[in-house]
C-alpha positions as CSV (number, residue, x, y, z in Angstrom):
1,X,125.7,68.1,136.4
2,X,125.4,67.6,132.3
3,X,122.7,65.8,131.4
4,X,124.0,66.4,127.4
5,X,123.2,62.3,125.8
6,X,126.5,60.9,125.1
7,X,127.2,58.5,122.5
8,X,127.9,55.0,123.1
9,X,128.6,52.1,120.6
10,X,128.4,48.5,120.6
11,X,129.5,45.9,118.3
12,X,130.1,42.2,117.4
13,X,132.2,40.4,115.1
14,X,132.8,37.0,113.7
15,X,134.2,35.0,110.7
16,X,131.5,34.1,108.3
17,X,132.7,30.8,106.3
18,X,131.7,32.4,102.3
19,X,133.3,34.6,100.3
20,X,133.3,38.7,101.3
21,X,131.2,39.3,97.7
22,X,128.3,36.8,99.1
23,X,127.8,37.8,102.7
24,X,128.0,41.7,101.6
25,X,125.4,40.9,99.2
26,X,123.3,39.3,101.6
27,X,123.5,42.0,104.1
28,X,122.8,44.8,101.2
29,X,119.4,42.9,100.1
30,X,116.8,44.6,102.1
31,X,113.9,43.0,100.5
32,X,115.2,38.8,100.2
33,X,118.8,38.5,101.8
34,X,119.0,40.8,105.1
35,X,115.4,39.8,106.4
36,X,116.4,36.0,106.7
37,X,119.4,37.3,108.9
38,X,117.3,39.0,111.4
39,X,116.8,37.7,114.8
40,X,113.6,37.8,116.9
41,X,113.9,40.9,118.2
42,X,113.5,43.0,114.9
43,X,110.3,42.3,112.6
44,X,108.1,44.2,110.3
45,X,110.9,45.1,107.7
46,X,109.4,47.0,105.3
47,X,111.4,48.8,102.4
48,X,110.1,52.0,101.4
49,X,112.7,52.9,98.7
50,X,115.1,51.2,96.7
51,X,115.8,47.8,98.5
52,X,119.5,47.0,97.2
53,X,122.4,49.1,99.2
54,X,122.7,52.8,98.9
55,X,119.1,55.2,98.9
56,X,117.1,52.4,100.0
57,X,115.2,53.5,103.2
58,X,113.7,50.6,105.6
59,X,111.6,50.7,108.4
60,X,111.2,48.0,111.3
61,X,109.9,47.0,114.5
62,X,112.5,46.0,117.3
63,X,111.5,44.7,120.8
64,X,113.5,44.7,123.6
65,X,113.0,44.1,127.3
66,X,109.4,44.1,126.4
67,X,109.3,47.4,124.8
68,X,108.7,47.5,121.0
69,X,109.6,50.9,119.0
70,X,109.4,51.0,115.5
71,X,112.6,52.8,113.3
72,X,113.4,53.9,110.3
73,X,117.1,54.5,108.4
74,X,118.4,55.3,105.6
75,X,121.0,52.8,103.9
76,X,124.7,54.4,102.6
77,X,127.4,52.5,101.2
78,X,130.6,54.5,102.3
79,X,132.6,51.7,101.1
80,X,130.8,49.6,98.2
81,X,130.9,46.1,98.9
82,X,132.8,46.6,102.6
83,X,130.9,48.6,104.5
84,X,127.3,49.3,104.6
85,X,125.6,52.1,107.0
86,X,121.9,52.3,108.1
87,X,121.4,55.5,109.5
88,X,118.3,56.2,112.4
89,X,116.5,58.7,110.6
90,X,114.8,60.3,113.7
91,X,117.0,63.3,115.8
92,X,120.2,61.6,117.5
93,X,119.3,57.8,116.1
94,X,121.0,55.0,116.1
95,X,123.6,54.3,113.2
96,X,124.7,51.2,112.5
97,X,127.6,49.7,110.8
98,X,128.0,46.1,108.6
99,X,131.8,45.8,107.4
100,X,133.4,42.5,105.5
101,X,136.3,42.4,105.1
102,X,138.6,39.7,104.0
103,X,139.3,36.5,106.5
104,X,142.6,34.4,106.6
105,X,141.7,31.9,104.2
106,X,140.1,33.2,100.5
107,X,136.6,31.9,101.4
108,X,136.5,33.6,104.9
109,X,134.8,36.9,105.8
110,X,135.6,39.0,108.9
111,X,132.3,40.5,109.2
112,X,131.1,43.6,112.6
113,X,128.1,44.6,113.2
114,X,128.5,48.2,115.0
115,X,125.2,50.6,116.2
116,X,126.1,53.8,118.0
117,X,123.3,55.5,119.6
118,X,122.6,58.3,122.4
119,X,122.6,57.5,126.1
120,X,122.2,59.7,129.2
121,X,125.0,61.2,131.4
122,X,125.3,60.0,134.6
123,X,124.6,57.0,136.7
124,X,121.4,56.6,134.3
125,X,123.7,56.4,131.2
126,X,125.9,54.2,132.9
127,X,123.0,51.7,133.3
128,X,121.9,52.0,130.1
129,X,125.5,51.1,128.7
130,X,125.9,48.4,130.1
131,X,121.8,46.9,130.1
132,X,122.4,48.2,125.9
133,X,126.0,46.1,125.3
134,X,124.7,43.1,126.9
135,X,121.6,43.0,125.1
136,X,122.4,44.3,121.5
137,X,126.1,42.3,121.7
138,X,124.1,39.0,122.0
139,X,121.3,40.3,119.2
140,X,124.6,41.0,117.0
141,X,125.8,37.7,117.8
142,X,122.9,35.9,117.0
143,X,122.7,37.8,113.5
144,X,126.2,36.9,112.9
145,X,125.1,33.8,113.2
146,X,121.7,33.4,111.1
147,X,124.5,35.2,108.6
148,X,126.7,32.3,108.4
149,X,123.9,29.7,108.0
150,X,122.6,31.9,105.4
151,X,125.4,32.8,103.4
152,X,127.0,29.1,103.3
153,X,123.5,27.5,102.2
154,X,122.0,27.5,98.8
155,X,122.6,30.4,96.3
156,X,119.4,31.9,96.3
157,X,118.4,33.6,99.3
């Protein structure tokens, strides 16, 4: 029996009514625009570099099922102004992925959220995929959704 972790990703997508510039720019701002995005489950975002895009490193609190475990990543910009990564910076963490990306109509974003992390082999891992896509794809969904309230209210965030 292999008890090797496997990876597994989950992800959540959406159309966000503002412009691709305005929602990527919301999502980049560590220190004003991605904090008011955030649901419950994550708090304590602290940046410790940079706090715009690429080289800014964050660290955060997220809770769930109870159990709170603090992270840190590091934040790349593969694609400047499409896609944003924040990389787990501990052994085999979680990476997660924000890309915008045009919608149908010029003021429309397509906007995913995407984490792939580690899970066991086995019956255990099997458990923990689907206890992991229920709870992160309704986190994602809420964020989508604090994303679209943001980004079609005032300018300043």
């Amino acid at each position: 029996m292999d008890n090797k972790p496997e990876r597994h990703a989950v992800s959540a997508s959406a159309v966000i009514p503002a412009r691709c510039d305005r929602v990527y720019s919301l999502l980049a701002d560590y220190r004003d625009g991605h904090p008011r995005i955030l649901p419950r489950q994550f708090s304590d975002l602290v940046v410790e570099q940079g706090g715009v895009g690429a080289g800014t490193v964050i660290r955060f609190r997220m809770s769930l099922l109870g159990k709170k475990q603090t992270l840190r990543a590091a934040i790349t910009e593969p694609e400047p102004g499409r896609v944003l990564v924040e990389t787990g910076l501990d052994p085999g963490g979680p990476i997660t992925t924000f890309t915008v990306s045009p919608g149908h109509a010029p003021a429309d974003s397509n906007v995913t959220i995407s984490t792939e992390f580690a899970v066991r082999a086995g019956f255990l891992g099997t458990i923990e995929r689907t206890i992991s896509s229920f709870l992160l794809g309704s986190i994602y969904e809420k964020e989508l959704e604090n994303l679209a309230r943001v980004a079609t209210g005032p300018f300043g965030f």
